[in-house]
C-alpha positions in Angstrom: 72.9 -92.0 131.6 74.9 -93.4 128.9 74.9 -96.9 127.0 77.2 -99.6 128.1 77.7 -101.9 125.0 75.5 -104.9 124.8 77.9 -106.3 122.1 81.9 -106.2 121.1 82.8 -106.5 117.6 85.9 -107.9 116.6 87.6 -107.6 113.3 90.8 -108.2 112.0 91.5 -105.0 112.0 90.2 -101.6 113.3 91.0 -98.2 111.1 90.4 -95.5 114.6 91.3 -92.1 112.3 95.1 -92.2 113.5 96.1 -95.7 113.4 95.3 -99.2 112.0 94.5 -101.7 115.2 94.2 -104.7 116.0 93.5 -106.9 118.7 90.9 -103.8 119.2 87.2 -104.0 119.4 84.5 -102.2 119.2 81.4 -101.7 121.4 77.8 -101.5 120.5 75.0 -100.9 121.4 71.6 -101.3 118.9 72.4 -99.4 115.7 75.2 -97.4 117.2 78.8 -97.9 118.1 80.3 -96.5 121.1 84.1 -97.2 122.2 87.1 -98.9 121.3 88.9 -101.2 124.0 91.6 -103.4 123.8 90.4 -107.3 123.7 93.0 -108.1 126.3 91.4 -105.1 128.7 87.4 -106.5 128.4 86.0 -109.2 131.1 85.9 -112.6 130.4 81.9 -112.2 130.5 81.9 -109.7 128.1 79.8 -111.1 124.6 82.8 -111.0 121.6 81.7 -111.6 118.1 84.3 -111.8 115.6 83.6 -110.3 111.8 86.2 -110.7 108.9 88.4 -107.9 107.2 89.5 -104.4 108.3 86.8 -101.8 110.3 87.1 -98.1 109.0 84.6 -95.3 109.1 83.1 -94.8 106.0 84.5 -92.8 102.7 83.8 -89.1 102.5 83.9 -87.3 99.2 84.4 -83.9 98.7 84.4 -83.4 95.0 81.4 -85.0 93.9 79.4 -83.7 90.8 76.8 -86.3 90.3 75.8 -89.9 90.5 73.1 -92.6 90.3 72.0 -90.3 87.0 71.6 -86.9 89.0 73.9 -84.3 88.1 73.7 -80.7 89.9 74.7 -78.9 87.1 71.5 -80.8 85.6 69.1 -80.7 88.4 69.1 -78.3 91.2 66.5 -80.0 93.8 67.1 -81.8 97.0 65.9 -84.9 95.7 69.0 -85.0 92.7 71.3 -84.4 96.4 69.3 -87.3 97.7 70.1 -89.2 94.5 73.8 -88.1 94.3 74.4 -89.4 98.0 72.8 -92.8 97.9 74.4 -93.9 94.7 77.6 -93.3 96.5 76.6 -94.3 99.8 76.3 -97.8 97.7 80.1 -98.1 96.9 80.9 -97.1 100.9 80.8 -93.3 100.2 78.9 -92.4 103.5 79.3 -88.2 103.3 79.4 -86.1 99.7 80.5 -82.6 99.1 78.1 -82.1 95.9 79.6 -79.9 93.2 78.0 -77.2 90.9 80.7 -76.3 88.0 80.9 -72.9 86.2 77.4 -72.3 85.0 74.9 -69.8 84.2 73.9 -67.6 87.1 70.7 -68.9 87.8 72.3 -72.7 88.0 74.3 -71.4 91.3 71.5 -69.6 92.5 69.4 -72.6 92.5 72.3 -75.4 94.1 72.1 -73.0 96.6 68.8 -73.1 97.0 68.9 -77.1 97.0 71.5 -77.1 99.7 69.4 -74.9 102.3 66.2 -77.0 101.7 68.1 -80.0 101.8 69.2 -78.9 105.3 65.8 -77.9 106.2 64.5 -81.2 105.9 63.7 -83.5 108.8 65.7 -84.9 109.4 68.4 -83.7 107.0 70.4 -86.2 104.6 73.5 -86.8 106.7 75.2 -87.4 103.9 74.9 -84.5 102.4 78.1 -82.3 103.9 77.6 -78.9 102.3 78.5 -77.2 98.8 81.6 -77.1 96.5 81.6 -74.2 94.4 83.9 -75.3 91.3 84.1 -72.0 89.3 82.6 -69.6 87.7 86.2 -68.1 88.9 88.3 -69.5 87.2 91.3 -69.3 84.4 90.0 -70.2 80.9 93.4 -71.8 79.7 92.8 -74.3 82.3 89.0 -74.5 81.9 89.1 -78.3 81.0 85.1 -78.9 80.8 84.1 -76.0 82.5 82.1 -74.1 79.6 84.3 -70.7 78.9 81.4 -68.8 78.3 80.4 -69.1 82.1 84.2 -68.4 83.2 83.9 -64.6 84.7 85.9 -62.9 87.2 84.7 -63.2 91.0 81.7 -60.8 91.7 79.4 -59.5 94.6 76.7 -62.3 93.9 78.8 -65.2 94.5 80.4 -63.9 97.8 76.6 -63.3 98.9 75.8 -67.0 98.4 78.7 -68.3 100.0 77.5 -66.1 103.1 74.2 -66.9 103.3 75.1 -71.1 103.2 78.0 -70.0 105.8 74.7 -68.3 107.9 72.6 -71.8 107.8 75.9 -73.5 109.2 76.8 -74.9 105.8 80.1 -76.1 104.8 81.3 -74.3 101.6 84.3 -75.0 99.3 85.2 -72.7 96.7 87.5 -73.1 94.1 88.3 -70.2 92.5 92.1 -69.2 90.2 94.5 -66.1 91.0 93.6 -64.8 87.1 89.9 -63.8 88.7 90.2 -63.4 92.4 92.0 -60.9 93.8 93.5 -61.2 97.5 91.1 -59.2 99.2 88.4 -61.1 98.2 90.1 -64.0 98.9 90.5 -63.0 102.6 86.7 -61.9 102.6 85.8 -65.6 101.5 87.9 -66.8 104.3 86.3 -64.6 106.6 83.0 -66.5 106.0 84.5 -69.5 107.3 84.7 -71.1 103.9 87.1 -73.2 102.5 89.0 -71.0 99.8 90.4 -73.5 97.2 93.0 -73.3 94.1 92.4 -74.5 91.0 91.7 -74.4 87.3 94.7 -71.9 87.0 97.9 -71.4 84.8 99.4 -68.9 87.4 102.7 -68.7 88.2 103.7 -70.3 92.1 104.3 -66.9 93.8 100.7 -65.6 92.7 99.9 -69.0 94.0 101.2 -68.5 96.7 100.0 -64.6 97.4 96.3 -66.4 97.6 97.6 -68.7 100.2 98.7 -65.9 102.3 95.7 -64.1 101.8 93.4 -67.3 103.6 93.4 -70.0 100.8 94.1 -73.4 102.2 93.4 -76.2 99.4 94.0 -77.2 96.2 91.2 -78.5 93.7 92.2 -82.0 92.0 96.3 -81.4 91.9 98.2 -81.9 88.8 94.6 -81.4 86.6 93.6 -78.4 85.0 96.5 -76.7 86.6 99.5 -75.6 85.6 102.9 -78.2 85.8 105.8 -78.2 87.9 108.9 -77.4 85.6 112.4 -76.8 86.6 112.6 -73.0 86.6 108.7 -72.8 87.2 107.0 -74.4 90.0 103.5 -73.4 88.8 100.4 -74.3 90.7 101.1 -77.9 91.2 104.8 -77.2 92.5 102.8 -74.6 95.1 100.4 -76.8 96.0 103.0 -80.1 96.6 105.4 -77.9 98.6 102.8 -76.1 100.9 100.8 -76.9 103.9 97.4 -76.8 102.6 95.0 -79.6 102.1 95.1 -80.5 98.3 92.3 -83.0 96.3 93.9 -85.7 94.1 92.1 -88.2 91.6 93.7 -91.8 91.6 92.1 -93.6 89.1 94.8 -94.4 86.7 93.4 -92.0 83.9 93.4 -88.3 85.2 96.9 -88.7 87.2 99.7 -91.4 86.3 100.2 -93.4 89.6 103.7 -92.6 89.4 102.8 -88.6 89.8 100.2 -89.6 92.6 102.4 -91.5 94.8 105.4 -88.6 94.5 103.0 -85.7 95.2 102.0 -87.9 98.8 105.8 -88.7 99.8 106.9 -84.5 98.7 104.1 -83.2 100.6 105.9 -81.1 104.0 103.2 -82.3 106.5 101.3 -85.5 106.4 97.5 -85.4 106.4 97.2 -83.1 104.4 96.2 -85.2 100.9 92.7 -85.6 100.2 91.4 -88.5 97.9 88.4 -87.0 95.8 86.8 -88.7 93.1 85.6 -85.6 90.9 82.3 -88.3 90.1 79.5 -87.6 87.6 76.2 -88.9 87.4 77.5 -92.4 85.9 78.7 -93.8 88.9 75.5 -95.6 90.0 74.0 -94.3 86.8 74.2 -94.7 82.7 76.9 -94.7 80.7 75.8 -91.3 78.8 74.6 -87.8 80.0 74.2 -84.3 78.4 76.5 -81.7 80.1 76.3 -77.6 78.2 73.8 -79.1 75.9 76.5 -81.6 74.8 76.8 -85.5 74.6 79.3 -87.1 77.2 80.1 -90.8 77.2 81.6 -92.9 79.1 84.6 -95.3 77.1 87.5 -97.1 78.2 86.8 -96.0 81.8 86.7 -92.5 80.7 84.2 -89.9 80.2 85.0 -87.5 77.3 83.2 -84.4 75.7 83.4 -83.4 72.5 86.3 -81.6 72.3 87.7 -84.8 73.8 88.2 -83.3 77.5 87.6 -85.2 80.1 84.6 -84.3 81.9 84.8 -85.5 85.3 85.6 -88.9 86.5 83.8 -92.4 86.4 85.5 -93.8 89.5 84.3 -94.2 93.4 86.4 -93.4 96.5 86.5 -97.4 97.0 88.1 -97.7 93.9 90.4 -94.5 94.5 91.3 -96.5 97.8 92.1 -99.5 96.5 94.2 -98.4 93.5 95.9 -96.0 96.1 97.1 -99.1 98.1 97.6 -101.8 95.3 99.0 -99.8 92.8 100.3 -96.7 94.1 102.0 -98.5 96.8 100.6 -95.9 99.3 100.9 -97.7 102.8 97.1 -98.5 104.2 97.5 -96.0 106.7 98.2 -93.4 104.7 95.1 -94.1 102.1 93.0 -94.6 104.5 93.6 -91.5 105.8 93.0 -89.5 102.3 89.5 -90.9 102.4 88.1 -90.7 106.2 90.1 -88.6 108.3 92.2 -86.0 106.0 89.0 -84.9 104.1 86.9 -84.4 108.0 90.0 -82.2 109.0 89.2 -80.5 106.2 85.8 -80.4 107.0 86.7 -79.9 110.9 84.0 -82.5 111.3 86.3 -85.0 113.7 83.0 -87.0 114.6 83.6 -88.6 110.8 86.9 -89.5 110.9 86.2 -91.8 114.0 84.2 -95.2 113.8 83.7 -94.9 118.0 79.2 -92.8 118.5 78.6 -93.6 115.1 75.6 -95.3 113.4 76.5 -98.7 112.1 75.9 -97.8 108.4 78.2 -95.4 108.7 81.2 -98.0 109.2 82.4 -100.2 106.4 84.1 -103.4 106.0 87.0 -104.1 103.9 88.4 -107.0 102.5 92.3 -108.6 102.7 92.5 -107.4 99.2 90.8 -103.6 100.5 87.7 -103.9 98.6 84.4 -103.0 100.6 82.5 -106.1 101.5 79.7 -103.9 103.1 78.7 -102.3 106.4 79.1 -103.1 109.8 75.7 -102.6 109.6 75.1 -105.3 106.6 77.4 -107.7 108.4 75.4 -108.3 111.4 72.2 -108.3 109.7 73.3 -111.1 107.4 74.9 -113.3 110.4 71.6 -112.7 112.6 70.0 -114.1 109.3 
C-alpha cells in the first residue's frame, strides 16, 4: 500500500522539471516526498506548512573533475568519488558525473576500477551518476590542460572499458574529437549505450557533423577548447549550436563571455537541449592549490591557471553557474533551471532526477528571491522543528 502524505509543503514556488509553479505544494511523508497538488484542490483538513523561496530538485553535474581536495586524475579510489560528491553535494549539487582527463593508461584503468566498486557498495553513493571519459581522444591543438603526451588516437582498451561500466549498468560519457575517432568506432561506442560526446577538436563542421551521424549526441564545454564559429567556417562550436544534440556550457564569467552564453541558448533549434556543467576541480570545497601532470595549479582571480597559463578546469559550482545564468545572462528561470536539473537527467535518461515528486528530502533544494541556495528541503524542516 502506498503513503498518503502526513504533511504539505508550501513554497513560493515549486520548480516540477517542465514548469515553475505556484500555488502548488508538495506532499510528504517522513524523509520522502511524494506528489504535487494544487493548494486550491487539497481539504480544508489537510496540515499546510509554508517554507520561503523557490522548491527545485537538486543540481546535477556532469562534468565534474574534482572537489573538496579529491581529484580523479589524482586519486582513483571510491573514497576520492565519496569526497568529490559531498563537497558538491554542499553547494546543492545532489548527483556528479566524475571526470578522468587524458592520462596515462593505468590512470583510466583504475577510475574505472573506482566506479565499479563504488557501485558495489551498500548501499551505493547515489550521487555518484557514472563516468565521464574526457580524452585520451582527443585533438592536440585544442588540448587546453590535457597533457599532449597522453593525447593518442582511440584504441581497443578504451572501447573495452567503456563496455564493461556499460555491463555494470553504468552511465558513461565519452568525449572524444573527429582528428582520433573514426566513425565506425563512434557507432561501436554508441552501440554500448554510451553517451558519445564532441570536444577538444579543431575540425571543420561537416566532420563534425559526420560523428553526429555516426551516433554522437553532445558536445563537451561549447565554445572551449573547440574550434570558433567564423563566417565561412562554422567549426565545432557553429555544429554544436545549430544541431540537436545535448551540448555542456561553463557560465562563470571567465571560460565563456555571458554575451556568447546567452546567444548559444536562444540559437539552439530545440529547447532542452543545453546542459550547465561546471568543469570543477578539487578547489571547490577544497584548497586553493593542487598538483595536476606533476605541475603547480593555483587558483587567482577566480581562475585556476597552469603554467603555461591555461586554464585548468574551473573554480565555480552549479549554484553559482545558476545564478550567474539568471542574473547576468538574462536567461529566464525556467530556462536555467532546466540546464541544471532536468536537461542534464535527459541526458542521463534518468527522469526520476529531474522531478522533486518520490524523492528523498535532501535531494530537493531551496532557493532564495535572489536564486541563491538557502539549503534543503530537508535542512528547512529540521531547523523549524528546532
Amino acid at each position: 500500500m502506498s503513503a498518503s502524505p502526513d504533511l504539505w509543503l508550501l513554497p513560493d514556488a515549486i520548480w516540477d522539471g517542465t514548469r515553475l509553479r505556484s500555488g502548488t505544494a508538495l506532499g510528504i511523508a517522513g524523509a520522502r516526498s511524494l506528489t504535487l497538488a494544487e493548494t486550491a484542490s487539497l481539504p480544508a483538513s489537510a496540515p499546510i506548512r509554508r517554507i520561503p523561496g523557490t522548491l527545485t530538485p537538486g543540481f546535477l553535474d556532469l562534468q565534474v573533475n574534482g572537489g573538496g581536495d579529491a581529484l580523479l586524475n589524482n586519486d582513483q579510489t571510491p573514497e576520492a568519488l565519496h569526497r568529490m560528491a559531498a563537497a558538491h553535494r554542499r553547494f546543492g549539487t545532489i548527483g556528479i558525473l566524475p571526470t578522468v582527463i587524458t592520462d596515462a593508461p593505468d590512470v583510466l584503468a583504475r577510475a574505472v576500477g573506482a566506479v565499479l566498486a563504488a557501485q558495489a557498495e551498500t548501499p551505493a553513493d547515489r550521487s555518484l551518476l557514472g563516468l565521464h571519459i574526457e580524452g585520451p581522444h582527443l585533438s592536440i591543438p585544442r588540448r587546453g590542460t590535457h597533457a599532449p603526451e597522453w593525447i593518442r588516437p582511440f584504441e581497443a582498451a578504451t572501447l573495452a572499458h567503456i563496455q564493461r561500466l556499460r555491463a555494470a549498468g553504468i552511465f558513461v560519457k565519452i568525449t572524444v574529437a573527429p582528428e582520433s575517432v573514426t566513425p565506425e568506432q563512434v557507432r561501436q561506442i554508441a552501440a554500448t549505450g554510451a553517451v558519445v560526446s564532441i570536444g577538444h577538436s579543431d575540425a571543420t563542421a561537416d566532420e563534425t557533423r559526420v560523428l553526429l551521424d555516426a551516433g554522437a549526441t553532445c558536445f563537451t564545454h561549447l565554445f572551449n577548447a573547440m574550434s570558433p564559429m567564423l563566417n565561412r567556417a562554422p567549426g565545432v562550436t557553429g555544429a554544436c549550436i545549430n544541431s540537436t544534440a545535448f551540448a555542456g556550457i561553463i557560465c562563470d564569467g571567465i571560460h565563456v563571455a555571458d554575451e556568447m552564453v546567452g546567444l548559444a541558448i536562444r540559437a539552439r533549434p530545440m529547447p532542452g537541449r543545453m546542459v550547465l556543467v561546471s568543469d570543477a576541480m578539487c578547489t571547490v570545497g577544497g584548497s586553493d592549490h593542487f598538483r595536476l601532470y606533476g605541475q603547480d595549479i593555483w587558483l587567482k582571480d577566480g581562475r585556476l591557471v597552469n603554467a603555461e597559463g591555461s586554464l585548468a578546469g574551473a573554480h565555480v559550482t552549479m549554484a553559482e553557474g545558476l545564478r550567474r545564468l539568471i542574473a547576468q545572462v538574462g536567461t529566464p528561470p525556467e530556462t536555467a533551471l532546466d540546464m541544471a536539473t532536468a536537461a542534464p537527467a535527459r541526458l542521463l535518461d534518468r527522469p526520476d532526477l529531474a522531478t522533486p515528486e518520490h524523492r528523498d528530502l535532501a535531494d530537493l533544494l531551496l532557493l532564495a528571491s535572489d536564486w541563491t541556495v538557502t539549503g534543503t528541503v530537508a535542512d528547512q524542516l529540521q531547523t523549524q522543528a528546532a
